[in-house]
N, C-alpha and C positions, 0 to 999 in steps of 0.2 A: 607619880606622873601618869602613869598608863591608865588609875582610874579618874583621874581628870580630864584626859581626853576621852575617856568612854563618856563622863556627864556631859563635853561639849557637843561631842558629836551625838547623843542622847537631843542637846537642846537645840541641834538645829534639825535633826529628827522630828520635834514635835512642831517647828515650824511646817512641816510639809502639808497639815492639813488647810494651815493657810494659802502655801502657794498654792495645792490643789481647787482652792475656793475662786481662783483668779485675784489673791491680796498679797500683793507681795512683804517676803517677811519683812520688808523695814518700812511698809505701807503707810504706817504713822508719822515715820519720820521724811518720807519721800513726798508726800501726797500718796493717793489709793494709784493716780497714774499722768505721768510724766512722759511726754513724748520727747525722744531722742535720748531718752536717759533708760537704763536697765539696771538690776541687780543682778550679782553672784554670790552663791554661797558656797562656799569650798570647805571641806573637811578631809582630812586624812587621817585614816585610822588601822592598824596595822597593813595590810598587805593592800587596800583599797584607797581611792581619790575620788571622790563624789563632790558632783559639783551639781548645785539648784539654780537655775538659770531663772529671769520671770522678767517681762517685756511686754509694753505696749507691742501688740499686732501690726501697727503702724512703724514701728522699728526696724521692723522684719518682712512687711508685704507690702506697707506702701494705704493700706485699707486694714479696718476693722471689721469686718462683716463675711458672711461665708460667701466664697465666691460667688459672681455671677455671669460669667461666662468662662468659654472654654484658654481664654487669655489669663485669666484669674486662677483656674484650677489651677492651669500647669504652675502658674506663681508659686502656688501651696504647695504644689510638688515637689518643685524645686526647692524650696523654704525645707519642707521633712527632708529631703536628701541631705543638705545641706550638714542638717546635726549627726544624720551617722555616720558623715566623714570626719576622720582620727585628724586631719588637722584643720576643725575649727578649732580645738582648745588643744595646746600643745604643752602637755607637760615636762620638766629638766627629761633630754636625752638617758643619762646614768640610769636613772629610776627605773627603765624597759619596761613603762607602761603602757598595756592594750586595752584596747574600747571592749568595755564589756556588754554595759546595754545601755538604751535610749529609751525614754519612756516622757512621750510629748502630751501634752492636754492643751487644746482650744475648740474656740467654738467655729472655725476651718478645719477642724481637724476631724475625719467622719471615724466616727469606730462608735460601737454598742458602749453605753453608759447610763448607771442607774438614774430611775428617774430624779433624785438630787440632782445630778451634776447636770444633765438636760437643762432643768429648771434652771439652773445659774447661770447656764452657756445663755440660755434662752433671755435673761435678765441682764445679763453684761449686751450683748445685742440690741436689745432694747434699747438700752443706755446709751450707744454710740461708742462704747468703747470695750477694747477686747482687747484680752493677753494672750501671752502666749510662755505656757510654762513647760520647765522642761529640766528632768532627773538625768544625767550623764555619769556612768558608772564606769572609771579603770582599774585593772587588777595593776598591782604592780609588782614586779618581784624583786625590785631595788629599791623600796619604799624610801630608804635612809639615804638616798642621795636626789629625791624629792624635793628642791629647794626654789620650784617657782614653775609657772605655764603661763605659754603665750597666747594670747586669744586674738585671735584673726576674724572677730565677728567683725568689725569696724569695715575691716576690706569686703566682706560679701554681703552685708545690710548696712547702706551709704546712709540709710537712715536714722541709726544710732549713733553719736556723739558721744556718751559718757556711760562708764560702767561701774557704777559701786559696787567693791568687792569685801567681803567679808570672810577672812581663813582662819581655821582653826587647825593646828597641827599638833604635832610633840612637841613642834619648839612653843608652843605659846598660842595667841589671837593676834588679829593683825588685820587691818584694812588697807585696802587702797581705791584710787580712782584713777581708773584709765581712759586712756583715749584714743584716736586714732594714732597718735606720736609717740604715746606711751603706753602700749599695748601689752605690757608684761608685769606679772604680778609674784612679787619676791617674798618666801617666807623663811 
Protein backbone atom coordinates (compact mmCIF):
# COMPACT_ATOMS: atom_id res chain seq x y z
CA UNK A 1 0.00 0.00 0.00
CA UNK A 2 2.74 2.58 1.10
CA UNK A 3 4.40 2.17 -2.42
CA UNK A 4 1.30 2.86 -4.14
CA UNK A 5 0.64 6.00 -2.48
CA UNK A 6 4.48 7.05 -3.11
CA UNK A 7 3.42 6.30 -7.37
CA UNK A 8 0.21 8.59 -6.70
CA UNK A 9 1.73 11.06 -4.99
CA UNK A 10 4.87 10.70 -7.53
CA UNK A 11 1.77 11.35 -10.25
CA UNK A 12 0.50 14.20 -8.97
CA UNK A 13 4.04 15.50 -8.54
CA UNK A 14 4.64 15.27 -12.10
CA UNK A 15 1.61 17.35 -12.67
CA UNK A 16 3.28 20.49 -11.05
CA UNK A 17 5.10 21.30 -14.02
CA UNK A 18 1.81 21.83 -15.68
CA UNK A 19 0.22 23.76 -12.87
CA UNK A 20 3.43 25.83 -12.87
CA UNK A 21 2.96 26.49 -16.86
CA UNK A 22 -0.50 28.30 -15.76
CA UNK A 23 -2.57 24.54 -17.20
CA UNK A 24 -4.33 23.16 -14.91
CA UNK A 25 -3.77 19.47 -14.13
CA UNK A 26 -7.30 18.44 -15.38
CA UNK A 27 -6.84 21.28 -18.32
CA UNK A 28 -8.03 18.74 -20.92
CA UNK A 29 -10.80 17.86 -19.21
CA UNK A 30 -11.95 21.36 -17.71
CA UNK A 31 -11.27 23.51 -20.55
CA UNK A 32 -7.52 25.31 -20.39
CA UNK A 33 -10.02 28.00 -18.23
CA UNK A 34 -13.25 28.25 -16.59
CA UNK A 35 -14.37 31.17 -14.78
CA UNK A 36 -16.14 30.38 -11.41
CA UNK A 37 -14.89 26.93 -11.38
CA UNK A 38 -11.17 25.91 -9.86
CA UNK A 39 -9.35 22.75 -9.27
CA UNK A 40 -7.72 20.77 -6.11
CA UNK A 41 -5.36 18.56 -5.90
CA UNK A 42 -4.83 16.97 -2.59
CA UNK A 43 -2.35 14.11 -1.49
CA UNK A 44 -1.43 12.65 1.67
CA UNK A 45 1.58 11.04 2.21
CA UNK A 46 3.18 9.92 5.51
CA UNK A 47 3.40 12.85 7.90
CA UNK A 48 2.50 15.68 5.10
CA UNK A 49 -1.06 17.18 3.16
CA UNK A 50 -0.28 19.03 -0.01
CA UNK A 51 -2.66 20.49 -1.61
CA UNK A 52 -2.30 22.09 -5.60
CA UNK A 53 -4.85 24.78 -5.85
CA UNK A 54 -5.13 26.33 -9.87
CA UNK A 55 -7.81 29.16 -10.59
CA UNK A 56 -8.80 31.62 -13.09
CA UNK A 57 -7.35 35.04 -11.51
CA UNK A 58 -10.83 36.22 -12.07
CA UNK A 59 -12.01 33.78 -9.08
CA UNK A 60 -9.80 35.22 -6.88
CA UNK A 61 -9.43 39.16 -7.89
CA UNK A 62 -12.17 39.97 -9.78
CA UNK A 63 -9.51 40.84 -13.09
CA UNK A 64 -6.90 39.07 -14.85
CA UNK A 65 -4.15 41.42 -15.34
CA UNK A 66 -1.38 42.85 -13.16
CA UNK A 67 -2.66 45.56 -11.26
CA UNK A 68 -3.32 48.86 -12.18
CA UNK A 69 -3.88 50.97 -9.53
CA UNK A 70 -3.14 51.31 -5.87
CA UNK A 71 -7.18 49.88 -5.33
CA UNK A 72 -5.91 46.86 -7.39
CA UNK A 73 -2.54 46.30 -5.66
CA UNK A 74 -4.01 46.02 -2.22
CA UNK A 75 -6.68 43.41 -3.97
CA UNK A 76 -3.44 41.33 -4.69
CA UNK A 77 -2.35 41.81 -1.34
CA UNK A 78 -5.00 40.75 0.27
CA UNK A 79 -5.61 37.70 -2.26
CA UNK A 80 -1.48 36.60 -1.00
CA UNK A 81 -2.52 37.12 2.68
CA UNK A 82 -5.36 35.32 2.11
CA UNK A 83 -3.59 31.71 1.30
CA UNK A 84 -1.14 31.90 4.24
CA UNK A 85 -3.91 32.06 6.61
CA UNK A 86 -4.28 28.26 8.26
CA UNK A 87 -8.05 28.64 7.72
CA UNK A 88 -8.57 28.93 4.25
CA UNK A 89 -8.16 25.00 3.81
CA UNK A 90 -9.04 23.41 7.12
CA UNK A 91 -8.08 19.97 7.48
CA UNK A 92 -10.00 17.01 10.27
CA UNK A 93 -9.14 18.66 13.78
CA UNK A 94 -7.50 15.03 15.23
CA UNK A 95 -4.84 15.16 12.46
CA UNK A 96 -3.00 18.59 14.46
CA UNK A 97 -1.97 19.83 11.18
CA UNK A 98 0.22 23.00 10.70
CA UNK A 99 0.71 25.25 7.51
CA UNK A 100 4.05 24.62 6.65
CA UNK A 101 4.56 26.58 3.39
CA UNK A 102 2.83 28.66 0.56
CA UNK A 103 4.33 28.85 -2.63
CA UNK A 104 1.91 31.22 -5.13
CA UNK A 105 2.77 31.81 -9.00
CA UNK A 106 0.91 34.47 -11.21
CA UNK A 107 1.39 37.06 -13.43
CA UNK A 108 -0.04 39.65 -10.24
CA UNK A 109 2.14 38.15 -8.30
CA UNK A 110 5.85 40.36 -8.46
CA UNK A 111 8.81 38.18 -7.38
CA UNK A 112 12.15 37.26 -9.74
CA UNK A 113 11.51 34.42 -12.25
CA UNK A 114 13.38 32.79 -14.99
CA UNK A 115 13.00 34.11 -18.28
CA UNK A 116 10.47 31.02 -19.11
CA UNK A 117 8.00 31.74 -16.70
CA UNK A 118 8.15 35.71 -17.55
CA UNK A 119 7.53 34.68 -20.96
CA UNK A 120 4.36 32.59 -20.10
CA UNK A 121 3.12 35.30 -17.45
CA UNK A 122 3.73 37.59 -20.41
CA UNK A 123 1.59 35.13 -22.89
CA UNK A 124 -1.29 34.28 -20.57
CA UNK A 125 -1.66 38.33 -20.47
CA UNK A 126 -1.78 38.74 -23.63
CA UNK A 127 -4.49 36.32 -23.87
CA UNK A 128 -6.77 37.94 -21.54
CA UNK A 129 -6.56 35.31 -19.20
CA UNK A 130 -4.64 34.44 -16.09
CA UNK A 131 -4.28 31.91 -13.11
CA UNK A 132 -3.42 31.71 -10.32
CA UNK A 133 -1.63 28.72 -8.88
CA UNK A 134 -0.81 27.76 -5.68
CA UNK A 135 1.34 24.78 -3.64
CA UNK A 136 -0.04 24.66 0.27
CA UNK A 137 2.01 22.31 2.37
CA UNK A 138 0.81 20.82 6.13
CA UNK A 139 2.96 18.71 8.36
CA UNK A 140 0.87 16.62 10.30
CA UNK A 141 1.48 14.70 13.31
CA UNK A 142 -1.79 12.86 13.38
CA UNK A 143 -1.80 12.01 9.77
CA UNK A 144 -4.17 8.78 10.47
CA UNK A 145 -6.89 10.55 11.64
CA UNK A 146 -6.72 12.85 8.35
CA UNK A 147 -10.24 11.97 7.10
CA UNK A 148 -11.33 15.25 5.18
CA UNK A 149 -10.58 19.53 4.99
CA UNK A 150 -12.87 22.29 4.71
CA UNK A 151 -12.22 24.81 2.28
CA UNK A 152 -13.60 28.20 2.97
CA UNK A 153 -12.35 29.69 -0.38
CA UNK A 154 -16.14 30.07 -1.42
CA UNK A 155 -16.66 32.66 1.58
CA UNK A 156 -13.55 34.87 0.81
CA UNK A 157 -13.57 34.75 -3.33
CA UNK A 158 -17.51 35.33 -4.02
CA UNK A 159 -16.28 34.65 -7.33
CA UNK A 160 -15.81 30.96 -7.32
CA UNK A 161 -18.69 28.76 -7.51
CA UNK A 162 -17.31 25.17 -8.05
CA UNK A 163 -14.20 23.33 -6.90
CA UNK A 164 -13.06 20.11 -8.51
CA UNK A 165 -11.24 18.09 -6.09
CA UNK A 166 -9.15 15.25 -6.73
CA UNK A 167 -7.53 13.13 -3.31
CA UNK A 168 -5.19 10.72 -3.22
CA UNK A 169 -4.45 9.12 0.25
CA UNK A 170 -3.86 5.68 1.99
CA UNK A 171 -7.25 4.90 1.90
CA UNK A 172 -7.45 5.06 -1.95
CA UNK A 173 -8.33 8.11 -4.85
CA UNK A 174 -11.41 9.80 -4.56
CA UNK A 175 -12.99 13.06 -6.18
CA UNK A 176 -15.36 15.47 -5.14
CA UNK A 177 -17.07 18.88 -6.23
CA UNK A 178 -17.76 21.52 -3.92
CA UNK A 179 -19.54 24.32 -3.42
CA UNK A 180 -20.52 27.08 -1.55
CA UNK A 181 -23.14 24.64 0.49
CA UNK A 182 -20.99 21.86 0.26
CA UNK A 183 -17.63 23.10 1.15
CA UNK A 184 -15.99 19.77 2.65
CA UNK A 185 -14.17 17.10 1.14
CA UNK A 186 -14.19 13.55 2.77
CA UNK A 187 -11.67 10.82 2.31
Amino acid sequence: MKHNICLLVTSISLTLPRVAIGESPSAHSLGTHLHGTATLQVAVDNQRLTLLFSSPLDNVLGFERKARNQAEVAQVQNMINQFYKPKLFVPSKAAQCKLQTVNLDSVVIKKKSPPASAERHAHQEDAGHADLDAEIVYQCNQVKNLRDLQVNLFKVFPNLHELRVEIVSERGQTAAKLTPKNNRAFW
